[in-house]
Every structure is written in C-alpha cells, then in structure tokens.
C-alpha positions in Angstrom: -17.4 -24.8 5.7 -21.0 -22.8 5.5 -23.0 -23.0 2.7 -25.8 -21.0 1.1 -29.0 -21.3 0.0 -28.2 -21.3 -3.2 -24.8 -23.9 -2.6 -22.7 -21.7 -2.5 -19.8 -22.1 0.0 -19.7 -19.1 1.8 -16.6 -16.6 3.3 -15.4 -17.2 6.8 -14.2 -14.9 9.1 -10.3 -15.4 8.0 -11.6 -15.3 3.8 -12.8 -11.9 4.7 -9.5 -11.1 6.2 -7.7 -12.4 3.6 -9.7 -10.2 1.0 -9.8 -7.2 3.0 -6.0 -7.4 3.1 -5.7 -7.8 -1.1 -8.4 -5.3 -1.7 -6.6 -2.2 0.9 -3.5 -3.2 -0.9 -4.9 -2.2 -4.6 -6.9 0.7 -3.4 -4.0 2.3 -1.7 -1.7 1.8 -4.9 -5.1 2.8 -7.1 -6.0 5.8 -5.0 -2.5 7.2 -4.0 -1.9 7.3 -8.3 -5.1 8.9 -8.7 -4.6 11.3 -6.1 -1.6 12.7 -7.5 -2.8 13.9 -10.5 -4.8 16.8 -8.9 -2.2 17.9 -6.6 0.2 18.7 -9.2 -0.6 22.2 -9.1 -0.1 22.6 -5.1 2.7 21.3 -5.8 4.3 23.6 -8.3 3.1 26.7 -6.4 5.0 25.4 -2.8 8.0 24.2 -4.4 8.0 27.6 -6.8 8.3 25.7 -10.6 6.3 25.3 -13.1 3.7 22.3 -13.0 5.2 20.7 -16.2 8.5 20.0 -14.9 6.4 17.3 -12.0 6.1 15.2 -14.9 8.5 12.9 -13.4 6.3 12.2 -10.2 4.2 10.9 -12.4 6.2 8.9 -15.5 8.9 8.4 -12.5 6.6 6.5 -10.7 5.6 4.6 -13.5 9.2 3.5 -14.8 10.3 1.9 -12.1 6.5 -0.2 -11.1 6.6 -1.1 -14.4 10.2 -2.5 -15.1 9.9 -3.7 -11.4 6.5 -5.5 -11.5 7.3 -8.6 -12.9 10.3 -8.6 -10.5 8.3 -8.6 -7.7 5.6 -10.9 -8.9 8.6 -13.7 -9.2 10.3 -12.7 -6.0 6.7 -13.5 -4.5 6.8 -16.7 -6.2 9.7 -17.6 -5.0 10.4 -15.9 -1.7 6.1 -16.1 -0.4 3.8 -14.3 -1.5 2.7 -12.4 2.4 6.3 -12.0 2.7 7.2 -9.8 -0.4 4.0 -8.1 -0.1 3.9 -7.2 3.6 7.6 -6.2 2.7 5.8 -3.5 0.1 3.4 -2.2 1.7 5.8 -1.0 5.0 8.3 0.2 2.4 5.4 2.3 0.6 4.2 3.4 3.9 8.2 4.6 5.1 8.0 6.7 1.6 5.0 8.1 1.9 6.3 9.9 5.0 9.5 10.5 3.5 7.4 12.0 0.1 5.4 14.0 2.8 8.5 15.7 4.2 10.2 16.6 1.0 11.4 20.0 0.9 12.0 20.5 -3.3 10.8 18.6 -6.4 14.2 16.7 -6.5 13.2 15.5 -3.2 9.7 14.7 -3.7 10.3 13.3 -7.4 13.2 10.9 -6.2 10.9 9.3 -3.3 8.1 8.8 -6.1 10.8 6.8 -7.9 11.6 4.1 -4.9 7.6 4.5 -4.1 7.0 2.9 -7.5 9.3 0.0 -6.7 7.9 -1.0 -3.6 4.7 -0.4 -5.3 5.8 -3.4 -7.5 5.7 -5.7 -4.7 2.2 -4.7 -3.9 0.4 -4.2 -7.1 0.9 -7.4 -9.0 0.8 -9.7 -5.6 -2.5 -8.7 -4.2 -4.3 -10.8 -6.7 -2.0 -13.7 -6.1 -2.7 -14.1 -2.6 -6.2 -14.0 -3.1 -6.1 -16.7 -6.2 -3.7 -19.0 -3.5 -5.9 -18.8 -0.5 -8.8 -19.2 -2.9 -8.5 -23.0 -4.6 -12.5 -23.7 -5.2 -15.2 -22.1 -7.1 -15.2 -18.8 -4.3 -11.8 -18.0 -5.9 -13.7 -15.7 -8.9 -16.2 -13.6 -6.3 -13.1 -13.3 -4.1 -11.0 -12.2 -6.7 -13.6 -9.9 -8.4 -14.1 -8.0 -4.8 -10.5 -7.2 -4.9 -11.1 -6.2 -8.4 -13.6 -3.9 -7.5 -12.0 -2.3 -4.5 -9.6 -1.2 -7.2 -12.1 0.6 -9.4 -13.0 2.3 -5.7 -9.9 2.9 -5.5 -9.4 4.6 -8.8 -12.9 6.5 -8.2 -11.7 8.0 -4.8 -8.3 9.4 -6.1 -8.9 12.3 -7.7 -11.9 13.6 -4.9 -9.3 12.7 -2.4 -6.7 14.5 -3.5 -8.6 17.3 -4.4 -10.1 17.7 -1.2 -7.2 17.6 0.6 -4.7 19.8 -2.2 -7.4 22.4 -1.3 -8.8 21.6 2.4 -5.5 20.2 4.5 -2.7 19.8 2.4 -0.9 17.9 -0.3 1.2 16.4 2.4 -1.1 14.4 3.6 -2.5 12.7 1.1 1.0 10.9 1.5 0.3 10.6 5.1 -3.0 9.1 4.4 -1.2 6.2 2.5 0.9 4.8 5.9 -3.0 3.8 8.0 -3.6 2.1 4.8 -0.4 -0.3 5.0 -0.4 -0.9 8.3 -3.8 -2.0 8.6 -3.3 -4.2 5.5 0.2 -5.5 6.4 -1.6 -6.6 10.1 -4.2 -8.4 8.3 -1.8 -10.2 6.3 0.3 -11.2 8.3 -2.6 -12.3 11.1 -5.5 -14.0 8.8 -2.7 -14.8 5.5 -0.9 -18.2 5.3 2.5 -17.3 3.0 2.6 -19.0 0.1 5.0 -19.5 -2.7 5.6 -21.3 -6.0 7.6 -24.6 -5.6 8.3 -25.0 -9.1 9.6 -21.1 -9.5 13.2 -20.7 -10.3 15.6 -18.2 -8.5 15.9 -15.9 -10.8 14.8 -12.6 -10.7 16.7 -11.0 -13.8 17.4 -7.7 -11.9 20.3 -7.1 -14.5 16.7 -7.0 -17.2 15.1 -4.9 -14.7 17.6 -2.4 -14.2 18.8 -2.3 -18.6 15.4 -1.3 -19.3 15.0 1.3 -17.2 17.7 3.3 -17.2 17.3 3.0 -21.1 13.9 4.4 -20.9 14.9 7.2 -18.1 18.2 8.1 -20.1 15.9 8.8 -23.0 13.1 10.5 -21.4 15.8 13.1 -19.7 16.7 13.6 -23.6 13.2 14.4 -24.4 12.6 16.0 -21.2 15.8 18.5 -21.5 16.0 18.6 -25.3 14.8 22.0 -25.0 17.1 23.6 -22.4 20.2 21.8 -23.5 19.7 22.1 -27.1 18.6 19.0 -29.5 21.9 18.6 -31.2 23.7 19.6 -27.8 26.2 17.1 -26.6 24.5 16.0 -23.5 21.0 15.7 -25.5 22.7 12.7 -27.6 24.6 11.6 -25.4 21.4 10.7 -22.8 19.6 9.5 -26.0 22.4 6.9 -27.5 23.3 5.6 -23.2 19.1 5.1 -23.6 19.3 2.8 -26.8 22.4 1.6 -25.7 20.7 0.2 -22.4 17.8 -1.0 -24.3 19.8 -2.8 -26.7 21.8 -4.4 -23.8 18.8 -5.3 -22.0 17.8 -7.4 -25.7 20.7 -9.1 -25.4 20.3 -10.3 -21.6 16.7 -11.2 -22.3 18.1 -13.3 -25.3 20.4 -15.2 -22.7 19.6 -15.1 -19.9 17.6 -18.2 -18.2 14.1 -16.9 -16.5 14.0 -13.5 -18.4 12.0 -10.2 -17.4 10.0 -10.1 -20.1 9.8 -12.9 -23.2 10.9 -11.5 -26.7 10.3 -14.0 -28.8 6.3 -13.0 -27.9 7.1 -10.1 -30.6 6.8 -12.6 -33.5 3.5 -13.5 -32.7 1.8 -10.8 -34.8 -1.6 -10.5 -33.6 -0.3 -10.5 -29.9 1.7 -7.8 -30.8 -1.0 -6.2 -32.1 -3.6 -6.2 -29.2 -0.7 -5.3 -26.8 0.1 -2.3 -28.8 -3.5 -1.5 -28.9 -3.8 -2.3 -25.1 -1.1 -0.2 -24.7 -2.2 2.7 -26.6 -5.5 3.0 -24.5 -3.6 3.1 -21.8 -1.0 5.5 -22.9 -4.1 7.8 -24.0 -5.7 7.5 -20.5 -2.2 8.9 -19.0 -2.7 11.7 -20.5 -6.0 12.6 -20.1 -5.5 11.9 -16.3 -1.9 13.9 -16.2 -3.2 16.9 -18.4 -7.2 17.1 -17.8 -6.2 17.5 -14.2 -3.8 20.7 -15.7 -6.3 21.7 -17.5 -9.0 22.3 -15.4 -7.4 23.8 -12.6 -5.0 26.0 -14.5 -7.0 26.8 -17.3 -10.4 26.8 -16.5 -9.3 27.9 -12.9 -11.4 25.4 -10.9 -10.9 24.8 -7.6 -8.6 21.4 -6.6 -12.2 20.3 -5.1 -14.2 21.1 -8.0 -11.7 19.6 -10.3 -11.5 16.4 -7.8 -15.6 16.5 -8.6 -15.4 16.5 -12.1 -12.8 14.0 -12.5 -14.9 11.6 -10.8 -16.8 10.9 -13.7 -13.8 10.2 -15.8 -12.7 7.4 -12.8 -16.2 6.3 -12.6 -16.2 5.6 -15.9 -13.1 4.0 -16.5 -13.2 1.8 -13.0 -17.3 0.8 -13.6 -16.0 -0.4 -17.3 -13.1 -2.4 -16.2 -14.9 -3.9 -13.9 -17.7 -5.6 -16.2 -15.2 -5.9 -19.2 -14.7 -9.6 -17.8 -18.6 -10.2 -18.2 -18.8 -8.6 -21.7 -15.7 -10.2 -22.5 -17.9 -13.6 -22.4 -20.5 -12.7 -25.3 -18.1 -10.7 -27.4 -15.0 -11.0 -28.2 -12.8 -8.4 -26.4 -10.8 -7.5 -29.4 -14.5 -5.9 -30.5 -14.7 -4.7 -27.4 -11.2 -3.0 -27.3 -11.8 -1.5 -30.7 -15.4 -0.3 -29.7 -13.6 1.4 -26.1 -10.9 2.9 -28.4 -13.2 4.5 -30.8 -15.4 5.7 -28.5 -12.7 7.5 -26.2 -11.3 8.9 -29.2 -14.4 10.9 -30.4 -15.1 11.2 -26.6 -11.5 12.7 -26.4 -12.1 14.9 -29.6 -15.6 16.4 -28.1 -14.4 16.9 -25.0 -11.6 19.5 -26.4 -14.4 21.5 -27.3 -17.0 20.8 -24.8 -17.6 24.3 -23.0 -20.5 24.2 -20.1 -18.8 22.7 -17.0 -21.6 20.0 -17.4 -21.5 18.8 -20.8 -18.1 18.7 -20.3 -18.2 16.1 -17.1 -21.2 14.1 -19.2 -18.3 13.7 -22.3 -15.5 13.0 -19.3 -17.6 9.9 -18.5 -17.8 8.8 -21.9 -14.0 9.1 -22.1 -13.5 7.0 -19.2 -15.7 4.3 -20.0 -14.0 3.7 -23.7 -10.5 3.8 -22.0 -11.3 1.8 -19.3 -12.7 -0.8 -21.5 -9.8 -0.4 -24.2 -6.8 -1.5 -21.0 -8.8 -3.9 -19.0 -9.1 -6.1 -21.9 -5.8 -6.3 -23.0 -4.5 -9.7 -21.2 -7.6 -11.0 -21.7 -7.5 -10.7 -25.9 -3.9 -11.6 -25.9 -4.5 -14.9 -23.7 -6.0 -16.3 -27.0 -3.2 -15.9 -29.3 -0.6 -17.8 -26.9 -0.3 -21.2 -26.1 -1.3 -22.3 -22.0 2.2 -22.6 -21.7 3.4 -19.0 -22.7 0.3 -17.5 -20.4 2.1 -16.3 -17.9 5.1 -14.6 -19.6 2.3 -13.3 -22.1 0.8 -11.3 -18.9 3.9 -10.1 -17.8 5.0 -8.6 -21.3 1.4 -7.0 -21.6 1.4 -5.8 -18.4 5.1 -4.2 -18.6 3.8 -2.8 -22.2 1.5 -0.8 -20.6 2.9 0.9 -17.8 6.0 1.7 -18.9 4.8 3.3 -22.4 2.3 5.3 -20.5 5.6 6.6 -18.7 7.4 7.6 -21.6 4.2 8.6 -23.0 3.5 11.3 -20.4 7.1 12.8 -20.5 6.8 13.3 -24.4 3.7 14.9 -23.8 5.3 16.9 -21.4 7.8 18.3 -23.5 5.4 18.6 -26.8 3.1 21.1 -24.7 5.9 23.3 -23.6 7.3 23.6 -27.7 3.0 24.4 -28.3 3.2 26.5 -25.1 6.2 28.2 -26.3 6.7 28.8 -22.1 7.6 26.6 -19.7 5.9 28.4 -17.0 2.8 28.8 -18.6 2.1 25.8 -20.6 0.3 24.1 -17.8 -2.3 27.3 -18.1 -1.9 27.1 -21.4 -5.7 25.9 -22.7 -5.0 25.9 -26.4 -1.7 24.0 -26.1 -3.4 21.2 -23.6 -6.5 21.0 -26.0 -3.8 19.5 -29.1 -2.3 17.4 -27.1 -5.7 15.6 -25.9 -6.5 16.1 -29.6 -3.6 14.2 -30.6 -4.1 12.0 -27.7 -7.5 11.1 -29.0 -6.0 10.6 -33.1 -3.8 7.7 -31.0 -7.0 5.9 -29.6 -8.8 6.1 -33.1 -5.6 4.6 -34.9 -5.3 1.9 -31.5 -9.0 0.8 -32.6 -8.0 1.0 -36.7 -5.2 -1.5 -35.7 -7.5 -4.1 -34.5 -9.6 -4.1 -37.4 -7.7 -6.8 -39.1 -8.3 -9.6 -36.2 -11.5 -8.1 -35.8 -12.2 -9.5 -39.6 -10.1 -12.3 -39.4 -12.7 -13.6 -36.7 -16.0 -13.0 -38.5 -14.7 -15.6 -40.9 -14.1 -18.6 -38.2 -15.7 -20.0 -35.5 -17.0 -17.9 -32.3 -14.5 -18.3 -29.4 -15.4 -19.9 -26.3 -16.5 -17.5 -23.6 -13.9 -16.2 -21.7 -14.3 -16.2 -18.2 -11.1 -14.9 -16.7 -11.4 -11.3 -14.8 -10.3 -8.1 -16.1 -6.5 -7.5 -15.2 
C-alpha cells in the first residue's frame, strides 16, 4: 500500500473506483431531486394542468424513499451491499426512461413513485459501501468525498434542470439519469467486492414499510382532494380514517414484530425526540422553499427555467457547502447550537427573502437561507447520536432519517393545498406571488419555532460538562 509524505496511506486505483461508484450514485439521486423542482412548470404547460396538482412528483417521490429507505439499507445488510445497490441503480435508470416517455401526470407521477423505491436502494447504501471497503483511517476522507459529491450533486440540480426545461427538454433530464447508472453500476460491480452483514437478521418488515405509507398517502389524498370533494364529503373521511387506520396498524406491527422498520420506543426519549423534530422541521422548511421558490420565480416573477436554475444555485450552494462542514463545526460546538443557530438564521433569512425585491438582493438572502437549512438537517443524526446508547445507534439513524423525509412529503402536499385555499384558484395559485409569499412566511415561523424547541437542551448543556468532539460526518 502507498503512502504519503505526510503517512498517510494513499487511494489505489480500485479505492478510486470504489468511490467514484458511491459518489455517481448520490449525485444522481441528489441531482435528479434537484432537478425536478425547476421543471415543474414545463411540466404543467405539456401535460395542460395546473403546476400545483405535480405536487405528488415531488411528496410521491419522497413517501416511498422514505418508508423504503431503511428497507433497503437492511436488505443490503443482508442480501450484499453491491448487490442491492447495483439492483437500484438499473431499476432507477429503467424509470427514468419510463418517466421520460410518460404521456400524462398520472403517468409521470406513478413512475416518480416506483423511482423513489429504487432510489431507497441507492441512497442509504452508497455510504455503506464506502465505510466496508474502507476499514482504516482512509475510511473518513473517502467517505467525506462521497459526501461532497452529494453537495455537487445538490448544486447542479436546479442549473441542470433549468437548462434543459428551457434548452432541450424536460425529458431528458430523465434520460440524463440512465449514463449515470450504468456507469456507476459497471464500476461496482468491476472495482466493488459485495459485502454484507453476517450478524443481520432476515427481516425486512415490508408489512411496516407498506402500513406507513399508505397511511401517509391515504391522508395526503384527503388533504390533497379535500377541496374538490368537499371536507365533510364521504370520500374525504373516509381517505383520512383508512390513513390513521394504517398508521395505527403499522404501531401495532412495529410493537411486535421482531427487526422493526423503525424503533418506537425511541419516542420516550425526550430530548431525541426533540432534535429529530427540529431536524425534521429544517428539513420540512427546506421542501418548501425548494418546491415553491422554484414556482415562484418562474411563475411569478416570470424568469426564465435558466435564470431561475441561476438563482437557485445559491440556495444549493448554500445548503450543500453547509452540510458539508457541519461535521467540522460539529467538533467545537455542539450541534444542537448549531441546529438552533441554522434554524434561526433560515427563518429570518426565509422572512427577508418574502420581501426581498432586486433580483440580486434576493439571490444574496437565497444563500443565506440555504446555509441555515443546510446546517439545521445535516446535523440531525449527529445531535441525536448523543442522547442514545451505542447500542440503539443504528435504529436511532434510521428513525431520524425516516423523520425527515417522509414529513417533508406530507409537508409539501399540505402546502400544496394551503396555497390553493390562499390562491382561491387552482390554476393560478402557482403564479400566485402573494399566496406563495405566506406560505414561505409560514414556512419560515416553522424554522424559528424548530430553533425555540432546542433552547431547552441548549441550556441544559451550559450547566454540565462540554461534550467530546464529535467526529462523525454529516448524514
């Protein structure tokens, strides 16, 4: 093995491979998400509805990575880690081109929903390839390139997609996805050894997986179609009570069941809860500034896709760049601090911004915004590593991480609904400035009360000991 100048073992050929595979894998999932958000538009105006109703490519998505993503983390465990991961990425390059030759929204939304489950066996496995192939001190820079390819990742999205919703075509930002994963499933499985967890059960608790989201999807078709049905309207309560009714089913099953989807007896550990929900509600917040900024400033400013692309650089920018040294600040303060400080400051960031009016001052206030939000998310599993014992770390993760995705995708189909009551139109509440400007107003009240909830721990720390420094990389 080569070594530095400094004694540092250095990367062969096959490490390289190995990260280079990882890091296409999260900046495909980063950048296809990212991308979306400014095509929305192109794709109201070819499929001939209103913007607001492709909500669901969006929370749709969402639902199923995020009751899926611990699924597929644990069938990589169990099943290798190359194997589950190579199996994602051909099945997210099949729907891209399936997404590409939709011919309506039902079409289009339904491939965005399988897209997010094979994105589950992509997202949450990249890093675990990495941290197997990796067993000496290179394991940290290898995993913190990955890392970073993700923040790329996130940075490209919007200019990608708003370069090609204006230049080529919506389509093929899809199209661009299947290169991606086949050059990233060749180099896994050339340069990756497959890997798996010897100790791991069987179990994957798809019965969990599936409870929890069709409870969440029941009730976000009830929020979604409260208006046209009617709120008291038979089919309005009857999505809503098959939603809790899921939900409470899938209590019961994570109750009894022996390798659970998620660990509920985490929610009587108060101040986990508490960071999560903060963690959570950053995250929630930065949903809908990406979902309704991207709205905004094409339908109601009337920028170009491009320009809009531009702009929203500065948001990814500063979210990515912020995740990315959250780990390194995480070791001098405490990240709850932190996470309070990133909430705050997207929150007035968030409040400014609604009346920001030069193009410019606007895209300086966009930055600020992303760089409270992306330190308010990042830090999440780090803070909440501290209040659970070494041997509840992993299910800790997996609850945090399921917290946040899949409240940012009930999140953005509230919203939805909330702009077209404001709106008073469904057709012309996505070009609807006022209505977008409260809910980003609204949006930024959540991140202030997100930073008031961590106040307590915040206090509750002056008073004892510093913690050790934490070393462990932003999620």
């Amino acid at each position: 093995m080569r070594v530095g100048e400094a004694g540092t073992r250095l990367f062969s050929g096959r490490d390289r491979a190995v990260i280079a595979a990882a890091s296409l894998s999260m900046l495909l999932v980063q950048m296809d998400w990212f991308a979306l958000n400014l095509m929305l538009p192109a794709i109201a105006r070819d499929f001939s509805t209103p913007t607001t109703n492709l909500q669901w490519l969006v929370s749709g998505y969402m639902l199923t990575l995020g009751a899926l993503m611990i699924t597929g983390g644990r069938a990589a465990d169990v099943h290798g880690r190359r194997t589950v991961i190579v199996w994602g990425l051909v099945g997210f390059a099949v729907v891209s081109v399936v997404c590409a030759a939709a011919q309506n929204e039902v079409w289009l939304i339904a491939g965005r929903v399988v897209q997010g489950a094979t994105a589950a066996l992509v997202f949450p496995v990249a890093v675990a390839v990495v941290t197997a192939h990796f067993r000496d001190d290179r394991q940290g820079r290898a995993v913190g390139t990955v890392l970073a390819f993700s923040a790329i990742g996130t940075a490209l999205g919007p200019f990608v997609g708003g370069v090609f919703a204006e230049h080529v075509s919506w389509r093929a930002v899809f199209l661009l996805n299947v290169p991606f994963c086949v050059v990233a499933a060749f180099l896994m499985l050339r340069f990756v050894t497959d890997t798996r967890d010897e100790e791991a059960g069987g179990g994957l608790d798809l019965p969990g997986a599936v409870t929890v989201a069709g409870g969440l999807t029941a009730i976000m078709i009830a929020v979604d179609q409260g208006g046209h049905w009617g709120w008291g309207s038979a089919a309005t309560l009857a999505c809503a009570a098959a939603g809790v009714l899921l939900l409470v089913l899938f209590a019961l099953i994570e109750r009894r069941t022996a390798e659970p989807l998620l660990d509920l007896s985490l929610l009587r550990n108060g101040p986990f809860v508490t960071v999560t929900l903060a963690g959570s509600v950053s995250n929630i917040v930065y949903c809908l500034v990406a979902v309704f900024s991207a709205l905004y400033l094409q339908q109601a400013r009337g920028l170009s896709p491009l320009d809009a692309g531009l702009v929203f650089l500065a948001l990814s920018v500063g979210a990515g760049g912020a995740s990315y040294w959250s780990g390194h600040l995480a070791q001098h303060r405490r990240p709850e601090t932190l996470m309070a400080g990133g909430l705050l400051l997207s929150g007035v960031g968030l409040l400014a911004l609604t009346w920001a009016g030069p193009l410019a001052l606007y895209t300086a206030v966009f930055a600020v915004v992303g760089i409270g939000l992306g330190l308010g998310w990042a830090l999440t599993n780090v803070a909440t590593q501290s209040y659970v014992p070494s041997s509840r770390l992993a299910a800790a993760s997996g609850l945090v991480l399921t917290s946040l995705v899949l409240l940012g995708a009930v999140a953005v189909a509230v919203a939805t609904t909330v702009l077209e009551v404001l709106s008073g139109s469904e057709q012309q509440a996505a070009s609807d400035g006022s209505a977008i400007e409260s809910v980003l107003r609204a949006a930024a009240l959540l991140a202030l009360v997100g930073a008031a909830l961590l106040l307590p721990l915040i206090r509750a720390h002056r008073t004892t000991a510093p913690a050790p420094a934490l070393d462990a990389p932003a999620p």
